[in-house]
MIMIGU-291847 format. One record per residue (C-alpha): residue number from 1; residue in one letter; chain; x negated, y negated, z. Coordinates in steps of 0.5 Angstrom, whole numbers, plus 500, padded with zeros to 3 digits. Layout:
BEGIN
SITE  num  residuo  cadena    X    Y    Z
SITE  NUM        a       A    X    Y    Z
...
end
This chain:
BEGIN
SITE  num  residuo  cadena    X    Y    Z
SITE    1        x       A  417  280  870
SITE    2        x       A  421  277  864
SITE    3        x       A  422  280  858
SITE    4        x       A  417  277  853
SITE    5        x       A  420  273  848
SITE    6        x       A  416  270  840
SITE    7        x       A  415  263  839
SITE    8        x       A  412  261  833
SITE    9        x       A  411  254  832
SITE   10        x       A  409  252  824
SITE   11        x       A  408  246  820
SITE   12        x       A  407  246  812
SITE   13        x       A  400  247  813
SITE   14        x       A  399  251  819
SITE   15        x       A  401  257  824
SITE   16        x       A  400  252  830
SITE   17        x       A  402  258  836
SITE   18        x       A  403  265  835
SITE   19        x       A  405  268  841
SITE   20        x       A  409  274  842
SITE   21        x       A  408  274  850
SITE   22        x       A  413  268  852
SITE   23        x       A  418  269  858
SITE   24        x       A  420  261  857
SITE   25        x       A  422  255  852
SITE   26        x       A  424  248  854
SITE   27        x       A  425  244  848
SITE   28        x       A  429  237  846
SITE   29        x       A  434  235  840
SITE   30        x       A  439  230  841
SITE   31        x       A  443  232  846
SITE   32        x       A  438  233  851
SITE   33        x       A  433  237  853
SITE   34        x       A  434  246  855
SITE   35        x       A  432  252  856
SITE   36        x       A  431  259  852
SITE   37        x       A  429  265  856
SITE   38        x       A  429  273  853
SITE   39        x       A  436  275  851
SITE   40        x       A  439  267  848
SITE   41        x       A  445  267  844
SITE   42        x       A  443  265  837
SITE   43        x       A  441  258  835
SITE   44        x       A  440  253  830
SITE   45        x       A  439  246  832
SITE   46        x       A  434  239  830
SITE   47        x       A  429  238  835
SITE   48        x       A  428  230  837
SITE   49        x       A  421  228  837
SITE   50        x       A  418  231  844
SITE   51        x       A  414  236  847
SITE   52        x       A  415  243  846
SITE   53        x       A  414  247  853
SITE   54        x       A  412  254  854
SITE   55        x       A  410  260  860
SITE   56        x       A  406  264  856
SITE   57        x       A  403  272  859
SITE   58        x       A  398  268  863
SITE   59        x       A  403  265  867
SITE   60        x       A  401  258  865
SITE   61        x       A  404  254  862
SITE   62        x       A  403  251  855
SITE   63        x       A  404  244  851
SITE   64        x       A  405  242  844
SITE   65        x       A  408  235  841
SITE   66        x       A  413  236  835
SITE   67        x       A  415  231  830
SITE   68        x       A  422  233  830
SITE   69        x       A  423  240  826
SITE   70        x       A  429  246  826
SITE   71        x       A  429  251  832
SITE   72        x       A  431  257  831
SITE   73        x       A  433  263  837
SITE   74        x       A  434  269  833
SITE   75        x       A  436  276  835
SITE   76        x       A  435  274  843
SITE   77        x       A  428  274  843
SITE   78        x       A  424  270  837
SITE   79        x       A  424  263  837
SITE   80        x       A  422  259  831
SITE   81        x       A  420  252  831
SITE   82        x       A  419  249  824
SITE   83        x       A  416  242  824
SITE   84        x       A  412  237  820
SITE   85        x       A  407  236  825
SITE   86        x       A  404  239  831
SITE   87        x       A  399  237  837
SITE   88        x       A  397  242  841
SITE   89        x       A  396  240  849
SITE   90        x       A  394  241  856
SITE   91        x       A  396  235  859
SITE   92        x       A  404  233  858
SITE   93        x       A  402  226  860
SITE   94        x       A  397  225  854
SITE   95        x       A  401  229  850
SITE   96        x       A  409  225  852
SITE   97        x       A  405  218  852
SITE   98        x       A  400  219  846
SITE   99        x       A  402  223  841
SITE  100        x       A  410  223  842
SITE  101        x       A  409  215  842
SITE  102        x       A  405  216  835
SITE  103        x       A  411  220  832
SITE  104        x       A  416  215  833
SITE  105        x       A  412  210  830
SITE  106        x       A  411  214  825
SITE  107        x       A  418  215  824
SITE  108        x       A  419  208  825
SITE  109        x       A  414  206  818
SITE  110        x       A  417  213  814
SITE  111        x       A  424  209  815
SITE  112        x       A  423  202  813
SITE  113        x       A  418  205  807
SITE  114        x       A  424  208  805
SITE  115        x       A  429  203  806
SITE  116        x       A  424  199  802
SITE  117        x       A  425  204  797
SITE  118        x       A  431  204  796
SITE  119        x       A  432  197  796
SITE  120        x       A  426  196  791
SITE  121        x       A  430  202  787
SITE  122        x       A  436  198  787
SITE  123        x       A  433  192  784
SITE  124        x       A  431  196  779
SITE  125        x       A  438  198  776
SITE  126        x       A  441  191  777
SITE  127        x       A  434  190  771
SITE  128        x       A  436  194  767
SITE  129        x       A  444  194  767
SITE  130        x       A  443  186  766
SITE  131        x       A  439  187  759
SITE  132        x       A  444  194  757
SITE  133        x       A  451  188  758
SITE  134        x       A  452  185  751
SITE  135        x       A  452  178  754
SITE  136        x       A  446  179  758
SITE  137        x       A  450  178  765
SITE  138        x       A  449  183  770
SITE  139        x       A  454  186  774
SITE  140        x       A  451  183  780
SITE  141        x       A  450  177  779
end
C-alpha cells in the first residue's frame, strides 16, 4: 500500500473534504491534466475549472468539481486546494458535464460583468475630466 497522503479542499466558507488517508490525486491546470502520489516534490500552480480526482482508504475513488483555485504539495505529503467554489460528487459524467459546464458559464458572466465594469469606470473618468478642463473639452473627445 501507498503511503497516505493529506488532501484538503477549502473554499471561503467551507472545509469541503478532510482526508488524511489519500494514496493519489489527479487535477487539472492549464498545462494538462496530472497526477500527485506521496513523496511529490513541492508544488504551487492554478487549477483550471475541472474535476479534482482522488483514491482515498477505501480504495474508492473520490470526485470534487473546482471552480478553478491554487493547488499546493508541501512537505511530499499534504495537498491543499484553495477554491471559490467545490461540488462534491460520485458520478464524474455528472459532475464533467453539469457542474464543471455551470463554472465556466459562470466565469464567462464574472468576465463580462467586469469588463462592463470597467467600461462603465472609464465613462466615469471621461465625465469627470471633462467638467474639470477649463474650457469644458474633454480630453477624449
Amino acid at each position: 500500500m501507498s503511503p497516505a497522503m493529506r488532501l484538503r479542499v477549502t473554499t471561503p466558507l467551507s472545509v469541503v473534504v478532510d482526508d488524511d488517508q489519500v494514496t493519489a490525486v489527479r487535477a487539472e491546470d492549464a498545462s494538462g491534466g496530472f497526477g500527485i502520489l506521496a513523496g511529490h516534490a513541492d508544488l504551487l500552480t492554478a487549477l483550471s475549472v475541472s474535476v479534482l480526482a482522488w483514491h482515498g482508504a477505501d480504495d474508492r475513488r473520490h470526485y470534487c468539481a473546482v471552480r478553478g483555485g491554487l493547488l499546493s504539495v508541501t512537505g511530499g505529503r499534504d495537498v491543499a486546494v484553495a477554491t471559490r467554489e467545490a461540488v462534491m460528487g460520485d458520478d464524474l459524467d455528472t459532475l464533467s458535464q453539469d457542474v464543471v459546464a455551470r463554472f465556466r458559464a459562470d466565469l464567462d458572466t464574472d468576465r463580462t460583468q467586469h469588463v462592463e465594469s470597467r467600461r462603465l469606470q472609464l465613462a466615469a473618468i471621461r465625465q469627470i475630466m471633462r467638467h474639470l478642463r477649463p474650457d469644458g473639452v474633454g480630453y477624449f473627445g
